[in-house]
C-alpha positions in Angstrom: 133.1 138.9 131.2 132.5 135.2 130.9 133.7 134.2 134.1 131.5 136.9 135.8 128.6 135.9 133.5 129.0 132.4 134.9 129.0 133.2 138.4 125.9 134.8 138.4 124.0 132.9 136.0 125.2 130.2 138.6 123.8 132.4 141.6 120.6 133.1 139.9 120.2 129.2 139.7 120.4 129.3 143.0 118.1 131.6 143.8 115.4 129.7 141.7 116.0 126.6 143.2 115.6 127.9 147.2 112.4 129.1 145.7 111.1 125.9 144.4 112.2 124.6 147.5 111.0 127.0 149.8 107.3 126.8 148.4 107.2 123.0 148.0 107.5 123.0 144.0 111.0 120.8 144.4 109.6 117.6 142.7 112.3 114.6 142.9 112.9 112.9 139.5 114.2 109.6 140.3 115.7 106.6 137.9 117.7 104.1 138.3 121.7 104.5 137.5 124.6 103.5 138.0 126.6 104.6 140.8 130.0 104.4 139.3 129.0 105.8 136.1 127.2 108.4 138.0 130.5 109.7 139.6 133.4 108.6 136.3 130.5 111.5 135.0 131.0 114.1 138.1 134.7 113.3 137.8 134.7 114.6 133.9 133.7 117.8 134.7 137.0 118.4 136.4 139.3 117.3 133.6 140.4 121.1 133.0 144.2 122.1 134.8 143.1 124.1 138.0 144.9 128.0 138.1 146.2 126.7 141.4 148.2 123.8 143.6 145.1 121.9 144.3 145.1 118.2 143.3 141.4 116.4 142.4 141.8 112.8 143.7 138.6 110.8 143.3 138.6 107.3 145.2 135.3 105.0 144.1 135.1 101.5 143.5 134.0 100.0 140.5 131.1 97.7 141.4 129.1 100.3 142.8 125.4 99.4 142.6 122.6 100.8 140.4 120.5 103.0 142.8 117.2 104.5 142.2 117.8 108.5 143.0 117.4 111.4 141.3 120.0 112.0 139.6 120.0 115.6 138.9 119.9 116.4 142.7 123.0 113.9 143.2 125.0 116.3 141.5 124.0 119.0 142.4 125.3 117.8 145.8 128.3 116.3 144.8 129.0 120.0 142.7 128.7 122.2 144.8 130.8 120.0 147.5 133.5 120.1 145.6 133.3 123.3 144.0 133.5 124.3 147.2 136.3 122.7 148.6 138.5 123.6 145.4 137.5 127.2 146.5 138.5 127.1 149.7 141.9 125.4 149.2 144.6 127.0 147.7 147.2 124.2 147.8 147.1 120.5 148.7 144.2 118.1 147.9 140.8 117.5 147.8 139.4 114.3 148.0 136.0 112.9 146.5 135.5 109.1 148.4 132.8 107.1 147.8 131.3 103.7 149.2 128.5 101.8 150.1 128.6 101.0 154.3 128.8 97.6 155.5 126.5 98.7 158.4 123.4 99.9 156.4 124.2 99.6 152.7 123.6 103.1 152.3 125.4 105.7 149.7 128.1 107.7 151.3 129.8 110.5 149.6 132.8 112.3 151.0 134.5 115.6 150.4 137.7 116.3 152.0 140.2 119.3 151.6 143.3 120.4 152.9 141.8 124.1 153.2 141.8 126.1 156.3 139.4 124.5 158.0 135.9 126.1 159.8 135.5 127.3 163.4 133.8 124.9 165.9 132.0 127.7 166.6 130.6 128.5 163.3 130.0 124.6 162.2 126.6 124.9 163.2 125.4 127.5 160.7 127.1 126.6 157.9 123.9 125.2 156.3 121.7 127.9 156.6 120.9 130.5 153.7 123.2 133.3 152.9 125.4 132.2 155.7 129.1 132.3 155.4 132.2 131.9 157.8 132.8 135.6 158.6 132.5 138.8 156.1 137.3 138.5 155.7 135.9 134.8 154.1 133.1 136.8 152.0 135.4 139.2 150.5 138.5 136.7 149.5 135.6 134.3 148.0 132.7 135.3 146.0 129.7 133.3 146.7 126.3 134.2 147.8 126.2 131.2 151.1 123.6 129.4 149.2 125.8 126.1 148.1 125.4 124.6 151.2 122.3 125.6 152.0 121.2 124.2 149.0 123.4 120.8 149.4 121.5 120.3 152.6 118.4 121.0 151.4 118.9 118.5 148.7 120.1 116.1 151.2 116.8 116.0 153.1 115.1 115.5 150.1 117.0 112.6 149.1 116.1 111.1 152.9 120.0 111.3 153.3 122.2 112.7 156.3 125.1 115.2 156.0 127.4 116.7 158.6 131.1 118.2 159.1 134.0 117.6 160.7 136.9 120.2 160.5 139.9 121.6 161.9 141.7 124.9 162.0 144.1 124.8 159.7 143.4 121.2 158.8 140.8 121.0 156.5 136.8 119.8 156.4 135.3 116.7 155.4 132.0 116.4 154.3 
């Protein structure tokens, strides 16, 4: 009953938060913090043993800068990333990266799983609202399609980028 509770308490979230989006109420709350603190933090939430063969690794330097972001969004992004990659691998790894590029000094964040990978086909469409791979996908893992809508959405608003690479049978990277 918990568990259930959870997952639609977490689906009702994100149903409220497409609609601040949606009518322009999303209102950024930015501060300056610290990067690596910012992620050691994300990385505590997943201190629990997982109920299957999936190993968290989490590779971030230490002098990560202070940035001026808001915060709440950050992890809201980084969440639902790798909620969703634990989801959709049922053995191997997932693997949280993080740097600042030499090229631009900008944030990058990535997500990668050993999972089963998305259609080329379907890459496109991942990011849109209620939009999952195919309905086998829907019924083997709950979800509503809004986590990646919402990661995108918060992306934008951050004046970040995000794409996808993946490969049948090989895993994503976000």
């Amino acid at each position: 009953i918990c568990s259930q509770a959870s997952h639609l308490l977490s689906l009702i979230n994100g149903i409220l938060e497409i609609t601040k989006i949606e009518s322009g109420k999303a209102v950024l709350q930015t501060e300056f913090f610290s990067l690596h603190e910012f992620l050691s933090d994300c990385q505590s939430d997943y201190t629990a043993p997982m109920e299957k063969p999936v190993v968290l690794e989490w590779d971030y330097p230490i002098d990560l800068p202070v940035i001026f972001s808001d915060r709440v969004r950050l992890k809201q992004i980084v969440t639902n990333l790798v909620n969703n990659a634990i989801k959709f691998t049922d053995e191997g790894e997932v693997r949280i990266s993080a740097r600042i590029r030499d090229e631009d000094d900008r944030f990058e964040l990535r997500v990668a799983d050993t999972g089963p990978g998305i259609p080329n086909d379907r890459l496109e469409r991942i990011f849109e609202k209620f939009h999952q791979v195919d309905s086998a996908t829907t019924r083997n893992f709950s979800g509503a399609g809004l986590g990646l809508y919402i990661v995108k959405t918060f992306v934008d608003l951050l004046a970040g980028t995000i794409d996808v690479n993946s490969t049948l049978g090989g895993g994503s990277v976000f």
